[in-house]
RODO-2510 file (C-alpha; in nm, 4 decimals, decimal comma):
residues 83
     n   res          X          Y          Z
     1     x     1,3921    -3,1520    -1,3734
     2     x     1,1223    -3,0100    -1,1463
     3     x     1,0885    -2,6875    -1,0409
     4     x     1,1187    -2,5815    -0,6581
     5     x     0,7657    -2,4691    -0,5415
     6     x     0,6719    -2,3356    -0,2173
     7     x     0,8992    -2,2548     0,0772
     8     x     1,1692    -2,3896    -0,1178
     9     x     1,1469    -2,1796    -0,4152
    10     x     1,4065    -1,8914    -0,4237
    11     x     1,5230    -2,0036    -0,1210
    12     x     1,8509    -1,7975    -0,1815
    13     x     1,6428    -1,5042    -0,2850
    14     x     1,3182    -1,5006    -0,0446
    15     x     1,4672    -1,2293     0,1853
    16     x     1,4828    -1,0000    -0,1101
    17     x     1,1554    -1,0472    -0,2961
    18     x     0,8504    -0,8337    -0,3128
    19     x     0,6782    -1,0538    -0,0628
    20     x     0,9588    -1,1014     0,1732
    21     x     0,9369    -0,7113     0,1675
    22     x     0,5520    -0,6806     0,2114
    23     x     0,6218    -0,9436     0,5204
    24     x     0,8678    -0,6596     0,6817
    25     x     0,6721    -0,3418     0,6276
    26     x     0,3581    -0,5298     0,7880
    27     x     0,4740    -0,7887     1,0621
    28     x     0,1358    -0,7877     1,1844
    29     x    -0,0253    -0,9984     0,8409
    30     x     0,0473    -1,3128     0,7126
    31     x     0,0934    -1,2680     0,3380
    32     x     0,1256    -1,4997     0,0609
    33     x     0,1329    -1,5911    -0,3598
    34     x    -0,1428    -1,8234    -0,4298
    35     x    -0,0713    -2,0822    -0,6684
    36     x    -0,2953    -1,8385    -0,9191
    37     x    -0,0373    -1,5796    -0,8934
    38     x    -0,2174    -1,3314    -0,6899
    39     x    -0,0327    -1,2180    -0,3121
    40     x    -0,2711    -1,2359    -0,0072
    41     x    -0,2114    -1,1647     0,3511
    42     x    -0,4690    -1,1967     0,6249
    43     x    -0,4343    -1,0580     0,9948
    44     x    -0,2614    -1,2164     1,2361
    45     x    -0,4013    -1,2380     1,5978
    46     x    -0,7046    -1,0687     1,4609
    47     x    -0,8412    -0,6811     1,5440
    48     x    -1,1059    -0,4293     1,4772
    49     x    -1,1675    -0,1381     1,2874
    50     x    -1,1785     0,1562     1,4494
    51     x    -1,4752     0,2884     1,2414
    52     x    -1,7665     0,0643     1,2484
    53     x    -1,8615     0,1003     0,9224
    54     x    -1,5204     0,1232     0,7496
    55     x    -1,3970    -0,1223     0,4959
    56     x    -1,1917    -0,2656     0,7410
    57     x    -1,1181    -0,7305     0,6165
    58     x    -0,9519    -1,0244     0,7623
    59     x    -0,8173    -1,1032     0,4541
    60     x    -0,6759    -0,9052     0,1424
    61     x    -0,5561    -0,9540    -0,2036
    62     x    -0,4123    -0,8019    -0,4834
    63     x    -0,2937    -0,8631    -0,8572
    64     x     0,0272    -0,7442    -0,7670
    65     x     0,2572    -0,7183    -0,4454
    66     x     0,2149    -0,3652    -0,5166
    67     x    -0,1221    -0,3759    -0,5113
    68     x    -0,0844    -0,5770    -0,1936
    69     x     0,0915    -0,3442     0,0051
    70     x    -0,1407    -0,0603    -0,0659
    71     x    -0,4253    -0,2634     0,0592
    72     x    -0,2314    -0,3434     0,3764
    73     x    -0,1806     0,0294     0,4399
    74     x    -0,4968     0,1173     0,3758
    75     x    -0,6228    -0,1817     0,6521
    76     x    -0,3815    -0,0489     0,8618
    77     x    -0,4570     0,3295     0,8755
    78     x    -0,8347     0,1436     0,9790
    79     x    -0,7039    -0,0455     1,2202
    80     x    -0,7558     0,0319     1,6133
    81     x    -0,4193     0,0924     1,7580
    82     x    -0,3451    -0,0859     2,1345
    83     x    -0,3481     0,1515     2,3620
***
């Protein structure tokens, strides 16, 4: 038997894991588990920082969904808000 990879995987449980989480709290990134184990999310639609010499990325990873979703808030306190 071969194990379910991808979308399919956990299909039952998706809306309760730490990445279906991560997707909620920050609707505005794409995120995802490599095949290496590590999540990732990059922005959707783009932006800017709103300090030009912040630390402000695209694209973010971290070892952990944890880890994830503390780089996501710290892009998103750098973000430039519309308005």
């Amino acid at each position: 038997m071969v194990a379910a990879r991808g979308s399919a995987a956990g299909a039952g449980t998706e809306s309760f894991s730490p990445l279906a989480a991560i997707r909620r709290q920050f609707p505005g990134w794409q995120a995802w588990r490599s095949d290496a184990g590590r999540f990732w999310a990059t922005r959707v639609g783009g932006g800017r920082s709103a300090y030009p010499q912040a630390e402000w990325a695209m694209t973010v990873d971290g070892d952990t969904a944890g880890k994830l979703a503390e780089a996501l808030a710290r892009q998103e306190e750098l973000a430039v808000k519309p308005g």
